[in-house]
C-alpha positions as CSV (number, residue, x, y, z in Angstrom):
1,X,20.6,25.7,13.5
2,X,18.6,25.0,15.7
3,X,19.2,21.1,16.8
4,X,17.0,20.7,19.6
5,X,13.6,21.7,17.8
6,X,14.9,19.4,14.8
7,X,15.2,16.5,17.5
8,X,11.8,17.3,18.7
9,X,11.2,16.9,14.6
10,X,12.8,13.6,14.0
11,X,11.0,12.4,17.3
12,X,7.4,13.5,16.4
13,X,8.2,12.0,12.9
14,X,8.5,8.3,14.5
15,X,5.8,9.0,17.4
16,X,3.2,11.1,15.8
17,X,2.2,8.2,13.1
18,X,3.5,4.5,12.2
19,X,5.0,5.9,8.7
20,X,8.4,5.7,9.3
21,X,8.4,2.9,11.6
22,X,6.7,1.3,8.6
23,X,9.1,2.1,5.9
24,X,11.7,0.2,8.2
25,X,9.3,-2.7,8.6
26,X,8.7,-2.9,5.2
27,X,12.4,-2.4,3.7
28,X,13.3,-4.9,7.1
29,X,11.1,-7.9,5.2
30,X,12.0,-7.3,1.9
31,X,15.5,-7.8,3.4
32,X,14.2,-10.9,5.3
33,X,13.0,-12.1,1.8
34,X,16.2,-11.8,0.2
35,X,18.5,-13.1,2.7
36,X,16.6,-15.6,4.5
37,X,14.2,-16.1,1.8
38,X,10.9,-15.7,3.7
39,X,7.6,-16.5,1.6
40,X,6.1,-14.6,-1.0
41,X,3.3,-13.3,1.6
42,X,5.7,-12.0,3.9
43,X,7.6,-10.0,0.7
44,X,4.0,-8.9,-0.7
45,X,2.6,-7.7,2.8
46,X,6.3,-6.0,3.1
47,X,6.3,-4.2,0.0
48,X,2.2,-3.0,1.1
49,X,3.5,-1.4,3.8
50,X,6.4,-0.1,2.4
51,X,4.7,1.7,-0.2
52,X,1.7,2.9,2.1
53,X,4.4,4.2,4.6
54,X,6.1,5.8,1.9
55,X,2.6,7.5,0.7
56,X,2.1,8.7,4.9
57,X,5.6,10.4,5.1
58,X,5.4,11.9,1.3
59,X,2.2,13.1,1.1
60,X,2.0,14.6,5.2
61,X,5.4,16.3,3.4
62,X,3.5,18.2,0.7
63,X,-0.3,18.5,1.9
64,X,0.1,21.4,3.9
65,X,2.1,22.8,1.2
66,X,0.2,26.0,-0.5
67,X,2.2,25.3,-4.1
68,X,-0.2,22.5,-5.5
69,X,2.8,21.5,-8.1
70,X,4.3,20.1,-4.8
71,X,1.8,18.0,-4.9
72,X,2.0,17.0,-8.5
73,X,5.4,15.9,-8.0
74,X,5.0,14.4,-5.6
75,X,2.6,12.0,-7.2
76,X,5.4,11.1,-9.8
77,X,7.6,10.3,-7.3
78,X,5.3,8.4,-5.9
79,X,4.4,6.5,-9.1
80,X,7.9,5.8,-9.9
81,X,8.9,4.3,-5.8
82,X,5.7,2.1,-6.5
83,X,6.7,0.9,-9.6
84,X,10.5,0.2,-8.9
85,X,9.0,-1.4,-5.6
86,X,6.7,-3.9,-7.9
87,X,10.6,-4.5,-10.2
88,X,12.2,-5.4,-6.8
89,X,9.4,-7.8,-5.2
90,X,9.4,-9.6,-9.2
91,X,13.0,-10.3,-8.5
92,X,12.9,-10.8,-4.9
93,X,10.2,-13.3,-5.5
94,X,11.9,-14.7,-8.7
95,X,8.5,-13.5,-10.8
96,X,6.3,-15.5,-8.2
97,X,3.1,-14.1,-10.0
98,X,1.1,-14.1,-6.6
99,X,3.1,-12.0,-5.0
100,X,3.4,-9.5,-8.0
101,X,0.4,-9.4,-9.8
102,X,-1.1,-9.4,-6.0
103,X,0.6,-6.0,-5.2
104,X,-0.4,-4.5,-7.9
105,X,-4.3,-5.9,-7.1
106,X,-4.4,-5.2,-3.6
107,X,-3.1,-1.7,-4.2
108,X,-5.5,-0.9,-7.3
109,X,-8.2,-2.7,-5.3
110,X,-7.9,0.4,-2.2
111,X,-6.0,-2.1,0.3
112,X,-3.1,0.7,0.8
113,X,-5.9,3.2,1.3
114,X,-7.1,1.6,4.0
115,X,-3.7,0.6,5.7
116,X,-3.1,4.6,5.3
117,X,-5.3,5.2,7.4
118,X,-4.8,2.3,9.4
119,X,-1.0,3.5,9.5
120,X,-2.2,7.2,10.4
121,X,-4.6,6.2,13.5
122,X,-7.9,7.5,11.4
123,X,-9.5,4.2,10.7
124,X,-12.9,5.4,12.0
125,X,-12.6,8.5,10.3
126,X,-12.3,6.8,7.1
127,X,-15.6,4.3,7.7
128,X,-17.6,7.2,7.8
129,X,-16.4,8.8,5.0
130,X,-19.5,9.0,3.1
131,X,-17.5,9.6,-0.2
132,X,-13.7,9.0,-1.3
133,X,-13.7,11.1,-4.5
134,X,-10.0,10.4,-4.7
135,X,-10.5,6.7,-4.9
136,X,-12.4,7.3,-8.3
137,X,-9.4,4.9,-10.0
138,X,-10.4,1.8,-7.9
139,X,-13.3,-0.5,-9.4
140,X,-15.3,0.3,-6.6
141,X,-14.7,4.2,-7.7
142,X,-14.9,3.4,-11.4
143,X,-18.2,1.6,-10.7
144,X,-19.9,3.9,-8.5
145,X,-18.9,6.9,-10.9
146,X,-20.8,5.0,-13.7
147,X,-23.7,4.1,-11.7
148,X,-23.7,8.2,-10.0
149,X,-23.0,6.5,-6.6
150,X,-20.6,7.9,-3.9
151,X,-17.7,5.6,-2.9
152,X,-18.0,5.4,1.0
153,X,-15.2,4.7,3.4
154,X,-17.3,1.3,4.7
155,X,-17.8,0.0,1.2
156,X,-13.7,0.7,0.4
157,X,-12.9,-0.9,3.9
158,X,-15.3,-4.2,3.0
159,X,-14.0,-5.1,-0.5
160,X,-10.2,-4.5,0.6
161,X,-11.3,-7.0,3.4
162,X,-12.4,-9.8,1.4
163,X,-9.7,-8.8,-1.2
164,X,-6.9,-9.7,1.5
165,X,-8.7,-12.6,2.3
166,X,-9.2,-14.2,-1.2
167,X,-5.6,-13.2,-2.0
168,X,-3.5,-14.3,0.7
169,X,-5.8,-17.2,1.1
170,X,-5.1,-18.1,-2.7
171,X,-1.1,-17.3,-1.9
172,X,-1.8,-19.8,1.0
173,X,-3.0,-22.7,-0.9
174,X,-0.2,-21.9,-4.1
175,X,2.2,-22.0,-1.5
176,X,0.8,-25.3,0.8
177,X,0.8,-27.2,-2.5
178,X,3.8,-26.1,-4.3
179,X,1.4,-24.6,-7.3
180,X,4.0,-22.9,-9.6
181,X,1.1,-20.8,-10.9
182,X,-2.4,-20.9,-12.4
183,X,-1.6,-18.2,-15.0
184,X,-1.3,-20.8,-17.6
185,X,-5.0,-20.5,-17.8
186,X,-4.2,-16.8,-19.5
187,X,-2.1,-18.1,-22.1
């Protein structure tokens, strides 16, 4: 074996992007929320970047892989971390509908695309991306399919923008007033 080029491994794995450093961040404030029960925002941003750190190391795993099925599976695994993530920030957050319903928005609504590349240094890269084909499940995508539009890296970047800001602004003011929810308005 041959330990010093793995070293050289495990250290380009923490320097080379912030994936790994934000799968600790992330698991380190879902702890925080547990045992020193921070707010709802600070679990919900916590679970983001858990789940978009998890996407940088998994998928920088497989894409250079020839075997396409790596891929594949990889995607289920994927599916399945994000979805046992959503179960443990409902019962971290004791079903605080903000927090949970909000994951599952800010992710459908591209906001861990955008912290990918945020995570992975390529921000710029990904505002001039004149389409996102792979984004095609996003309103934005779904949209812009219907209408024969591309889905450009700018647009993605502006509506997961304002969707932060609406959301955590919302959180804010459920939190501030002690709101137990507003989704009695669905029922």
């Amino acid at each position: 074996m041959d330990y010093k080029k793995d070293k050289q491994l495990f250290e380009e794995l923490f320097t080379s992007d912030w994936g790994v450093v934000g799968i600790i961040v992330g698991m380190l404030g879902l702890f925080g929320s547990v045992l020193w029960g921070f707010p709802p925002a600070v679990a919900l941003t916590s679970a983001l970047v858990l789940f978009t750190s998890f996407d940088i190391v998994g998928y920088n795993s497989v894409a250079l892989v020839v075997d396409r099925m790596s891929l594949v599976r990889y995607r289920v695994i994927q599916t399945c971390f994000q979805w046992t993530l959503f179960l443990t920030l409902t019962l971290i957050t004791e079903w605080n509908q903000w927090a949970t319903v909000g994951y599952v928005l800010l992710w459908w609504m591209g906001v861990c695309d955008v912290l990918f590349y945020i995570l992975v240094g390529k921000l710029r890269d990904m505002l001039i991306y004149e389409d996102m084909p792979w984004l095609w499940w996003t309103p934005i995508g779904i949209i812009n399919r219907f209408l024969g539009r591309q889905t450009s890296g700018n647009t993605v970047f502006i509506i997961s923008l304002w969707t932060v800001i609406i959301w955590y602004g919302m959180l804010a003011i459920v939190e501030r007033f002690n709101i137990q929810t507003i989704m009695w308005l669905f029922n």
